[in-house]
C-alpha positions as CSV (number, residue, x, y, z in Angstrom):
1,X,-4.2,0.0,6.4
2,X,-1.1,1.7,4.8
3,X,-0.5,0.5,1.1
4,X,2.5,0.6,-0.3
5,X,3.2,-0.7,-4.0
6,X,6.6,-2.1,-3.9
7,X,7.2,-2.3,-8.0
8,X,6.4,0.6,-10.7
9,X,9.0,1.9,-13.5
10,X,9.1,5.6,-14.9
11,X,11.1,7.2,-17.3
12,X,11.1,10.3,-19.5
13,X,12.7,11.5,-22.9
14,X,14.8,14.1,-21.5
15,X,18.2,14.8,-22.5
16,X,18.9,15.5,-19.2
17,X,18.7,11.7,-18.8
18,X,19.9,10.3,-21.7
19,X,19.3,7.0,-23.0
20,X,22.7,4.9,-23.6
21,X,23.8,4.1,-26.9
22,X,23.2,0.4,-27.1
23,X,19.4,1.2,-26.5
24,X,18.4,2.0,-30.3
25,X,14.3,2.0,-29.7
26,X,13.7,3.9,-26.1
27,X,10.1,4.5,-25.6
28,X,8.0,6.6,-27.2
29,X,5.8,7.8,-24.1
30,X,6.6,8.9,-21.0
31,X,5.5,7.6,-17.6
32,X,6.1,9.7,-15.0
33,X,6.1,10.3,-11.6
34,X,3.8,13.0,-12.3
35,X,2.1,10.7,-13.8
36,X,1.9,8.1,-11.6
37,X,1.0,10.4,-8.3
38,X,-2.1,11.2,-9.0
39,X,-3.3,7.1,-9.8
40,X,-1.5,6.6,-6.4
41,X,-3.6,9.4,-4.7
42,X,-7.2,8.1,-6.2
43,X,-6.4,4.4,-5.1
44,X,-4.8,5.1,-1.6
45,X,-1.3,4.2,-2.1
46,X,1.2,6.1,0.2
47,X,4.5,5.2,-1.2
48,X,5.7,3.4,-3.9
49,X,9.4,1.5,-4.8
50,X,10.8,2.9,-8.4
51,X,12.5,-0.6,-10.2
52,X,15.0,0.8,-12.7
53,X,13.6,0.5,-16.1
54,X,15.6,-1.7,-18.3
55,X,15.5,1.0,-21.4
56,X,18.3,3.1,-19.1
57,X,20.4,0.1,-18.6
58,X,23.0,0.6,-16.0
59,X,22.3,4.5,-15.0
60,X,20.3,4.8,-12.4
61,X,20.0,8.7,-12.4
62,X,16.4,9.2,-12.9
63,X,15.2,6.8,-10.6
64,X,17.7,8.6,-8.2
65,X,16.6,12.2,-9.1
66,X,12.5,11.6,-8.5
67,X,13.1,9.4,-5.7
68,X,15.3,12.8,-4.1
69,X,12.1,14.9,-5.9
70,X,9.8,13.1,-3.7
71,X,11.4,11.6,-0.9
72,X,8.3,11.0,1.3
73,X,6.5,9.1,-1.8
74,X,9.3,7.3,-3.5
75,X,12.6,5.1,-2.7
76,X,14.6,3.3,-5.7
77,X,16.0,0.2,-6.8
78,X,19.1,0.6,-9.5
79,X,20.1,-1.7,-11.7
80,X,24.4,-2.3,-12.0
81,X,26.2,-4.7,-14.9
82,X,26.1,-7.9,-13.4
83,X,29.4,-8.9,-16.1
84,X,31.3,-6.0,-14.6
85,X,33.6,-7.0,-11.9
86,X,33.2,-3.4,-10.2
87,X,29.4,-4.0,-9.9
88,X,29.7,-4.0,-5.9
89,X,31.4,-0.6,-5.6
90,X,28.9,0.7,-8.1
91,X,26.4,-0.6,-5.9
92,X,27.6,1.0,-2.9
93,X,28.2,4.4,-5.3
94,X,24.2,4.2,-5.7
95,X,23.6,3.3,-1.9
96,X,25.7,5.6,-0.4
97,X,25.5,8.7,-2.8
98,X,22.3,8.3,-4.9
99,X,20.0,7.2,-1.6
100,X,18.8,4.1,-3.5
101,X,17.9,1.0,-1.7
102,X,18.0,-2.3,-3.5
103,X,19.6,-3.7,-6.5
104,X,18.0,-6.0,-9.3
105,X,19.5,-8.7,-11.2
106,X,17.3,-10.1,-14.5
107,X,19.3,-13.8,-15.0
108,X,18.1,-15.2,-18.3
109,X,17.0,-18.6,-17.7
110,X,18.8,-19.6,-20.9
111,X,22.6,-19.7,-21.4
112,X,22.8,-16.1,-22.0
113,X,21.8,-16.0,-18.2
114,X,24.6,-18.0,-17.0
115,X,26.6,-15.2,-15.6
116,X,24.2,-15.9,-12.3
117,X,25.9,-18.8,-11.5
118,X,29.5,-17.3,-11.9
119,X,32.3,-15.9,-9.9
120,X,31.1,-12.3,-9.9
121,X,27.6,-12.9,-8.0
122,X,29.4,-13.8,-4.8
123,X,30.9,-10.4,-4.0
124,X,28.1,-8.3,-5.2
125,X,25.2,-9.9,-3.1
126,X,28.2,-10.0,0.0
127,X,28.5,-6.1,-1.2
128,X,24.5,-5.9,-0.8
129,X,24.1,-8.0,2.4
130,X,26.9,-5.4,3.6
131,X,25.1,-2.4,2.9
132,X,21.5,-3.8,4.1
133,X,19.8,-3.2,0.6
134,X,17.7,-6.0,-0.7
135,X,18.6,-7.7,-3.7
136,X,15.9,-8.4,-6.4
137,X,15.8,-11.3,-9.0
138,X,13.7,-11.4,-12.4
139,X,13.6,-14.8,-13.5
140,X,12.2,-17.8,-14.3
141,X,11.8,-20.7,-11.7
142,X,14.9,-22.6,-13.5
143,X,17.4,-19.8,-12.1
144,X,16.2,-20.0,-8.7
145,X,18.3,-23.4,-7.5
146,X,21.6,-20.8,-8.5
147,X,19.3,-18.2,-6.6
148,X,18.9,-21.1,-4.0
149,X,23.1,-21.3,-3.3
150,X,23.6,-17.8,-3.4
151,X,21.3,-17.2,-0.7
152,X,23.0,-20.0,1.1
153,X,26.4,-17.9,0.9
154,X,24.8,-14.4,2.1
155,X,22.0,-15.5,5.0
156,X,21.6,-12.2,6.4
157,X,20.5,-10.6,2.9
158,X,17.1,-9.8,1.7
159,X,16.1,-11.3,-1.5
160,X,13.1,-10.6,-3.4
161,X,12.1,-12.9,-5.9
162,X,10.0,-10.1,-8.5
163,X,6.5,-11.9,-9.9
164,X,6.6,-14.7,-8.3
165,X,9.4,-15.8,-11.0
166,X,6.8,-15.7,-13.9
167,X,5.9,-19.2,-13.0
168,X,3.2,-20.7,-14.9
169,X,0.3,-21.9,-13.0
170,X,0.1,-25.3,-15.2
171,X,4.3,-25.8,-14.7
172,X,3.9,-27.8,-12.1
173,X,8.3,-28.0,-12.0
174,X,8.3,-24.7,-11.6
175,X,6.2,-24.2,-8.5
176,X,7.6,-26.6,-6.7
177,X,11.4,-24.8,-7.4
178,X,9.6,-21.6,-6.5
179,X,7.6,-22.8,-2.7
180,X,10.8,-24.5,-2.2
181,X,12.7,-20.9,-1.2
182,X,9.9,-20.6,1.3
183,X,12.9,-22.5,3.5
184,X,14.9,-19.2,3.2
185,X,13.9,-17.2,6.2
186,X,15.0,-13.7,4.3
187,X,13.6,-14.4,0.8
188,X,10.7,-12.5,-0.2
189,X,8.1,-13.1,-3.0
190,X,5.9,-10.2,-4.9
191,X,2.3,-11.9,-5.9
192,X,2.3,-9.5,-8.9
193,X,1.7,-10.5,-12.7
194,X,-1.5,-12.3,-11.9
195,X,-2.8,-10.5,-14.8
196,X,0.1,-11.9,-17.5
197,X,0.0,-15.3,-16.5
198,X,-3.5,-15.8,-16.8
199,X,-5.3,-16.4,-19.4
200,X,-8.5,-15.3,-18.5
201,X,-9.8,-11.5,-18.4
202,X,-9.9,-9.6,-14.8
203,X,-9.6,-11.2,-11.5
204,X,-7.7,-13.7,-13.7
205,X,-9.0,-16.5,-11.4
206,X,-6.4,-19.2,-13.2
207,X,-3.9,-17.8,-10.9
208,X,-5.6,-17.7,-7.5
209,X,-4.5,-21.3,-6.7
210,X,-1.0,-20.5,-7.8
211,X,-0.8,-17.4,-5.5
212,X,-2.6,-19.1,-2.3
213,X,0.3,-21.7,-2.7
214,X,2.9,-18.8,-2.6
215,X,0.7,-16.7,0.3
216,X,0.5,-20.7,2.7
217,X,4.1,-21.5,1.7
218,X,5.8,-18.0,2.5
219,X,3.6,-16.6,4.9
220,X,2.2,-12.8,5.1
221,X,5.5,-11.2,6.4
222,X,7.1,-12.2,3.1
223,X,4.6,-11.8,0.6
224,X,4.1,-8.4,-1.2
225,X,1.4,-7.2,-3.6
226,X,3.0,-4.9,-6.7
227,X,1.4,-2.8,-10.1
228,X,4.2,-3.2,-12.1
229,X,2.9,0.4,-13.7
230,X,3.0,1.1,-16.7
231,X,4.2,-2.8,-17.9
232,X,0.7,-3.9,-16.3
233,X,-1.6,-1.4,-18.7
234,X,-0.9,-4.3,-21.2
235,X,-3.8,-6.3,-19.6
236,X,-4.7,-4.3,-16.4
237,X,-6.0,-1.0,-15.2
238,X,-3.9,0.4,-12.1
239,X,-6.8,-0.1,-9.8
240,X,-7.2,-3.6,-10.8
241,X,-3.6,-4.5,-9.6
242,X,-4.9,-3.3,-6.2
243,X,-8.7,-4.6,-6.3
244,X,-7.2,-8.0,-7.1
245,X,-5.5,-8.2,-4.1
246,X,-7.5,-6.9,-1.9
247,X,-11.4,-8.1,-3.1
248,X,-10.8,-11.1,-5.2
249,X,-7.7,-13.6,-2.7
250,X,-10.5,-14.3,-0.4
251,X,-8.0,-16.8,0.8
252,X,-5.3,-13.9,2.6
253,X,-6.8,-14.3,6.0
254,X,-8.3,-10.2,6.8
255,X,-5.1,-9.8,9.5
256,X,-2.7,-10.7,7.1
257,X,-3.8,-8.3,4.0
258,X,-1.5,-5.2,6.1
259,X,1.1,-7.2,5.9
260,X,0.6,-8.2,2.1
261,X,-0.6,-4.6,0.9
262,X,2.3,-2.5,3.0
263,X,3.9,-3.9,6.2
264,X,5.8,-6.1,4.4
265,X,7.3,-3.5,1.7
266,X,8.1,-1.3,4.5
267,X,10.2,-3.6,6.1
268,X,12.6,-3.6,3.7
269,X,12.5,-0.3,2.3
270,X,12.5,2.7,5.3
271,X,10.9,5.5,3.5
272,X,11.5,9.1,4.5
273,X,8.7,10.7,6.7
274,X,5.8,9.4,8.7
């Protein structure tokens, strides 16, 4: 069974890769991927997907340079200013000359998120479904009916909705927005942040029901395990991301747990090598 974790973050104080000015508190420590390779080697994982970290903001030159570092461990996702109405060409700048593969967009469910449901989303998931990269979405569950029409516009895109949309397992609205983009043939789901919505300690059983909904409703060809290294160290070791998924959902039929633990990330990101 190949395993491939879909969601980590690294970053380094380097002045190489300078932080931007708006971001007045960048992290003290950094993560890696020098870090993270050898947790990958003891738990089995073959590749991993880099998620621009928020603390860079809109330059996506680390995540570019270890991804070219590694290319037979690691592919990227950048990040681009969703107000900016050249977002799409610096998407395809990232595509096309950084190797990245993906974009993701982090709509506030609030009003300061309402950008999602303007004029300038249209042309920059058309710009993604035109150069095959998936988009991903951080949200909560009431962003996904503007989610919902965009993927109406753009059917041929891939859409990955990160952490199952942080839904709550007690809001009972919000699981029924988030099944209800099972009807969207090309929208994905990572079952990741088991481990922040629950509040229990490890296997955080609060959650199973909510993720057995997500893993019946979607289906295994959709459905993605993730770390979320380092944000997870909060309240999980790295193995336990993994062990979750793979000991504790007794309810992922055996067949299906290739699909969730690697199959399905590799079908929308085409890593370099074997």
């Amino acid at each position: 069974m190949r395993l491939v974790d879909p969601h980590v973050h690294v970053w380094k104080n380097d002045p190489a890769f300078p932080w931007p000015a708006e971001n007045a508190s960048p992290p003290a420590e950094d993560r890696t991927p020098e870090m993270l390779l050898p947790l990958m080697d003891a738990a089995g994982i073959e590749k991993t997907v880099l998620v621009q970290v928020i603390h860079y903001r809109w330059d996506n030159s680390y995540v570019a340079h270890v991804r070219d570092q590694y290319p037979d461990r690691f592919m990227a996702v950048g990040r681009v200013n969703p107000e900016d109405p050249a977002a799409p060409d610096h998407l395809s700048y990232w595509t096309e000359e950084r190797h990245l593969h993906g974009v993701r967009l982090s709509p506030a469910v609030t009003a300061a998120g309402d950008w999602f449901a303007g004029p300038l989303m249209a042309p920059l998931f058309a710009r993604a479904q035109h150069l095959r990269v998936p988009m991903l979405i951080l949200t909560g569950p009431g962003r996904l009916p503007d989610l919902a029409r965009l993927v109406e516009l753009h059917p041929e895109l891939d859409v990955v909705i990160d952490h199952m949309a942080d839904t709550h397992p007690d809001d009972a609205a919000g699981r029924r927005l988030l099944l209800a983009m099972a009807r969207y043939p090309r929208v994905f789901v990572k079952i990741s942040h088991t481990w922040s919505l629950s509040r229990q300690e490890y296997p955080w059983a609060d959650t199973h029901d909510l993720v057995e909904e997500v893993y019946q409703a979607f289906g295994p060809q959709r459905v993605m395990w993730a770390t979320d290294w380092p944000v997870s160290l909060a309240r999980a070791t790295y193995p336990q991301t993994l062990q979750v998924v793979r000991d504790e959902f007794r309810f992922i039929a055996a067949a299906d747990l290739e699909w969730v633990l690697g199959r399905t990330a590799l079908s929308l990101w085409p890593f370099a090598g074997p």
